[in-house]
Structures are given as structure tokens and as C-alpha cells.
BAVEX-174940 format. One record per atom (N, C-alpha, C): residue in one letter; x, y, z. Coordinates in steps of 0.001 Angstrom, whole numbers, padded with zeros to 6 digits, always signed. Layout:
! residues N
AXYZ ...
This chain:
! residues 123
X+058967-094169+059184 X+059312-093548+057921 X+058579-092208+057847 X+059453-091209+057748 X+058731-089693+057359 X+057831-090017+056550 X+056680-088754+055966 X+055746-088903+054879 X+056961-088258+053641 X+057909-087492+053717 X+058462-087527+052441 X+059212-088606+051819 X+059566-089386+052563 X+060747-090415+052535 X+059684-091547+051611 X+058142-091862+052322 X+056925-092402+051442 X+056636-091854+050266 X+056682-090469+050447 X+056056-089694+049283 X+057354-090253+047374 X+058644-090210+048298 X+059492-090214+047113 X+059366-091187+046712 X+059054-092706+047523 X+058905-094257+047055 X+057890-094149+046367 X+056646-093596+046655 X+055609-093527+045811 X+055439-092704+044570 X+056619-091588+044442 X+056879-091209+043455 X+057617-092030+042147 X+058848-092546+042999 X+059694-093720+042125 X+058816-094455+041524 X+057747-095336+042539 X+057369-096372+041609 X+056580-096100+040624 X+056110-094743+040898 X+055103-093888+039464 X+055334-093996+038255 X+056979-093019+038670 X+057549-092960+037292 X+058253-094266+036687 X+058333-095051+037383 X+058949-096666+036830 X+057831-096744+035974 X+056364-096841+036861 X+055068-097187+035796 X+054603-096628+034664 X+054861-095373+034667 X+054196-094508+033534 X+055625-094684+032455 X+056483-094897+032899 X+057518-094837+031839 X+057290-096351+031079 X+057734-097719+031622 X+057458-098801+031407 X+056129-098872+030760 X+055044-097856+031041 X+053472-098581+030227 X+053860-097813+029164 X+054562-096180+029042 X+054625-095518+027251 X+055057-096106+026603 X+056467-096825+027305 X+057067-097749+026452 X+056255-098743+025842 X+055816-099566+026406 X+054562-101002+025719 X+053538-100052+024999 X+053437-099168+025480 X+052092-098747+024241 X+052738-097615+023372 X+053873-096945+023100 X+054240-096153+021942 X+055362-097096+021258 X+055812-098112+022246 X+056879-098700+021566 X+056380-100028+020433 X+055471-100160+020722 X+054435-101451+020324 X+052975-101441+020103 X+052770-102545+019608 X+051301-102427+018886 X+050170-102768+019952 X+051118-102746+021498 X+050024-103242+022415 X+048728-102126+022858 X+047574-102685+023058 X+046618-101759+023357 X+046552-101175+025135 X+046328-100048+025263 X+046785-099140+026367 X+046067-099625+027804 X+045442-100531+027473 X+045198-101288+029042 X+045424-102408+028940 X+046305-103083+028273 X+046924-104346+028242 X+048375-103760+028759 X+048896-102707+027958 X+050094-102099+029027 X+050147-101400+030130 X+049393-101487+030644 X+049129-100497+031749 X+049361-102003+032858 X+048968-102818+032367 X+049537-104194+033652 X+050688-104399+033944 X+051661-104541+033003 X+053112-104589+033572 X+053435-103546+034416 X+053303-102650+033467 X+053834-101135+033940 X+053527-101055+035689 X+052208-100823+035883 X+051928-101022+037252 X+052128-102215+038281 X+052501-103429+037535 X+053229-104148+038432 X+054456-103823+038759 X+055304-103642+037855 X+056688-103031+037991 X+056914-102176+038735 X+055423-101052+039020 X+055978-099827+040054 X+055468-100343+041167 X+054562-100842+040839 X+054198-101671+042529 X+055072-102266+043317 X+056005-102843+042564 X+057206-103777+043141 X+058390-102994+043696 X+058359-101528+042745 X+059547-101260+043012 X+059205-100235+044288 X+057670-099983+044279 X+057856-099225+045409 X+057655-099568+047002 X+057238-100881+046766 X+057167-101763+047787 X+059397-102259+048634 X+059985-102178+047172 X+061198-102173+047628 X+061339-101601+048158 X+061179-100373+048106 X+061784-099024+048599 X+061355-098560+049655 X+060208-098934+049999 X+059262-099026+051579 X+060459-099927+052409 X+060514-100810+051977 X+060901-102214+052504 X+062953-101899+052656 X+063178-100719+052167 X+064879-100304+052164 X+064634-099055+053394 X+063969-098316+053939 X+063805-097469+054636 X+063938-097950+055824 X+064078-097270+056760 X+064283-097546+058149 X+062482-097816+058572 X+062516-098911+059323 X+061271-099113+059822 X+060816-097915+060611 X+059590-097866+060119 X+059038-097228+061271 X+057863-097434+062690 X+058441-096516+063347 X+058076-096687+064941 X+056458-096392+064938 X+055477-095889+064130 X+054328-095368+064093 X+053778-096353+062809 X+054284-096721+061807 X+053460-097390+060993 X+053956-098529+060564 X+053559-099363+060645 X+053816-100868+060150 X+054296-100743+058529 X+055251-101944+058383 X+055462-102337+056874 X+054104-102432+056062 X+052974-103374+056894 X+052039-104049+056172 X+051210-102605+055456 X+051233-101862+056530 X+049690-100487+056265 X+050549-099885+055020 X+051950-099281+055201 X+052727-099041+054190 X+052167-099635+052559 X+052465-101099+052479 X+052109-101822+051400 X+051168-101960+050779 X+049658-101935+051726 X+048583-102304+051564 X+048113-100618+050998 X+048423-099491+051504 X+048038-098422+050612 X+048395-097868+049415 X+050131-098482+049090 X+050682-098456+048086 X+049747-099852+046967 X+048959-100805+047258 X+048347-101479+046573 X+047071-101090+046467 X+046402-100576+047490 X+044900-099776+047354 X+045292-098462+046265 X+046242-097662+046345 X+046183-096630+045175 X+046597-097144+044244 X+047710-097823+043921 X+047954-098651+042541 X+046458-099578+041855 X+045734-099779+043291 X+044627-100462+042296 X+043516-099659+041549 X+043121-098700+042738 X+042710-097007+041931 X+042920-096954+040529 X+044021-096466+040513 X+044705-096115+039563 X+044517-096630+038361 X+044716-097837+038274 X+044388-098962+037127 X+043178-098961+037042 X+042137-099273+037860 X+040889-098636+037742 X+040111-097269+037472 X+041061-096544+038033 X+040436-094971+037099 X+040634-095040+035377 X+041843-095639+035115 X+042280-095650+034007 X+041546-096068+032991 X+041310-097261+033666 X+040612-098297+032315 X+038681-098147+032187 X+038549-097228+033426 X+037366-096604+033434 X+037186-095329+031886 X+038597-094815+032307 X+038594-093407+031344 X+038562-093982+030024 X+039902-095157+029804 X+039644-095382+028028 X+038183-096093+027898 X+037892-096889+028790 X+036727-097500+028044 X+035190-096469+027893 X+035357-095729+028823 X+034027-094888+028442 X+034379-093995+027698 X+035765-093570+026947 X+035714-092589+025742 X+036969-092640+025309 X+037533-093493+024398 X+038503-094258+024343 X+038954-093211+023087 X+038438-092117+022743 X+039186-091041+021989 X+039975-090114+022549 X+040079-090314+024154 X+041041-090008+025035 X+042736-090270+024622 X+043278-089546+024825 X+044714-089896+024778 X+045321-091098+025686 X+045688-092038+025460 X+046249-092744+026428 X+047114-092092+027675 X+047903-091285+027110 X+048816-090993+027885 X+048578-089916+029325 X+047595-089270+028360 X+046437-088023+029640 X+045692-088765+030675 X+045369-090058+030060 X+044520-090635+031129 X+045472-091683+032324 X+046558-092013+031692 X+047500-092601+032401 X+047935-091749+033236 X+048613-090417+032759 X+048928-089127+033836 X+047823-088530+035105 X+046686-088602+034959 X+045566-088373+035742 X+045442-089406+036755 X+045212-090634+036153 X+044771-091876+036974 X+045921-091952+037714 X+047418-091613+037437 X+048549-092108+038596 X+048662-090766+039584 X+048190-089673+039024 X+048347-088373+040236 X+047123-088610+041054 X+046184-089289+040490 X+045113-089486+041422 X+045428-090520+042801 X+045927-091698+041815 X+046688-092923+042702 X+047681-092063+044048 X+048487-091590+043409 X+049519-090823+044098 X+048673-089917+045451 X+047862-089206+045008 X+047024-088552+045933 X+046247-089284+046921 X+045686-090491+046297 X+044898-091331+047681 X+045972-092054+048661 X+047294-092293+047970 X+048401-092811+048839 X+048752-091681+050316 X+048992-090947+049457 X+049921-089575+050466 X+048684-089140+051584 X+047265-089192+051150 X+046245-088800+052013 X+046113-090085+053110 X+046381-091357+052808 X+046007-092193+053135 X+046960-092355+054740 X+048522-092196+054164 X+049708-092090+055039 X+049924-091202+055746 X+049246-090171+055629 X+049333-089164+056334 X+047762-089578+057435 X+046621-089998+057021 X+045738-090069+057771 X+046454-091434+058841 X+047148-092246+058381 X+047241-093448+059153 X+048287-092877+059808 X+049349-092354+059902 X+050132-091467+060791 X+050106-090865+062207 X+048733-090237+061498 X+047929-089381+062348 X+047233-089789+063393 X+046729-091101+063350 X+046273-091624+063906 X+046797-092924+064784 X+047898-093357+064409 X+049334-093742+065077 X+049405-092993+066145 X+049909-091697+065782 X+050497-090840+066843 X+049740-090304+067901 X+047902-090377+067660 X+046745-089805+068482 X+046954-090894+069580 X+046850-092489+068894 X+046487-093199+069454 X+048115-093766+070171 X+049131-093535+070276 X+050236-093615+071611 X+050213-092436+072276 X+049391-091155+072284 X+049111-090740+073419 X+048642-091008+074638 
């Protein structure tokens, strides 16, 4: 799988998440890290589909694929609930936007380093 072809799955399942958590927390009386669980399961899932709809690839396994799309999704949820709880006069929504470009960023660094090192190592 190219890194853009990753990059867009990991984009999809972003915006599945950040959309699905505004919804539970502007649509409802739920508090912003109680929605932030679905939400990020939902993109987790969907971007694990979308790994899993791509043509396999010859340099990186399904598993490394998955397992970094779950190491930044877990980031993520963890940057998050770091940000409201140490200053919870934060906007929900700023800290949700930060914590998933961050997520997003340890993914794409991650796939690109494991790539890289795929391709060193069948030399």
C-alpha cells in the first residue's frame, strides 16, 4: 500500500471520529471524554476497513498497518483527555482537533518509518 493510499484511510477514519464525537457532545448532554469513545472506535474500525480493502502490500504487513493505526488512535485519546482534564476551560472541540492531527502525525511518521525500513531491509 502507497503512504497516500494509508494517509487517506487514516484520514477517513479521522473524520468519521471527530464528526461522530461533535455529534455526542454538541448533540447531547454527554461529557466530552465520554464521547470521544465511540467516536474513536468508529474511526478505528473504519480505518482498519479501509487498510483491510486496499491491495496488500508487498513491504508492509496488514498487522504493522493496524497496530499503528491503534498506537495513534490511542495517542490521541490520550492527548485528549490529558488536555480536558488538566484545563477543562479548553474548548472541547480545539482539543479534539489537536489530539487527532497529532494522532494523524504519529501514524504517517510511523508508516513511512516502517516502509523505510521494509525496503532497507530486502536489499
Amino acid at each position: 500500500m502507497r503512504p497516500s493510499r494509508f494517509a487517506l484511510a487514516e484520514c477517513s477514519g479521522l473524520s468519521v471520529d471527530l464528526l461522530i464525537t461533535a455529534l455526542l457532545f454538541l448533540g447531547s448532554t454527554f461529557d466530552p471524554m465520554i464521547a470521544r469513545l465511540p467516536g474513536a472506535i468508529t474511526g478505528m474500525v473504519t480505518t482498519m476497513l479501509l487498510n483491510r480493502s486496499n491491495k496488500p502490500s508487498a513491504t508492509v504487513s496488514r498487522f504493522l498497518k493496524n497496530t499503528l493505526t491503534l498506537l495513534s488512535r490511542l495517542m490521541g485519546i490520550g492527548l485528549f483527555v490529558l488536555l480536558q482534564a488538566r484545563n477543562p476551560l479548553l474548548q472541547p472541540l480545539i482539543t479534539l482537533a489537536f489530539s487527532a492531527m497529532s494522532g494523524l502525525a504519529l501514524a504517517l511518521i510511523g508508516y513511512s518509518r516502517v516502509c523505510k525500513r521494509h525496503t532497507a531491509g530486502a536489499d
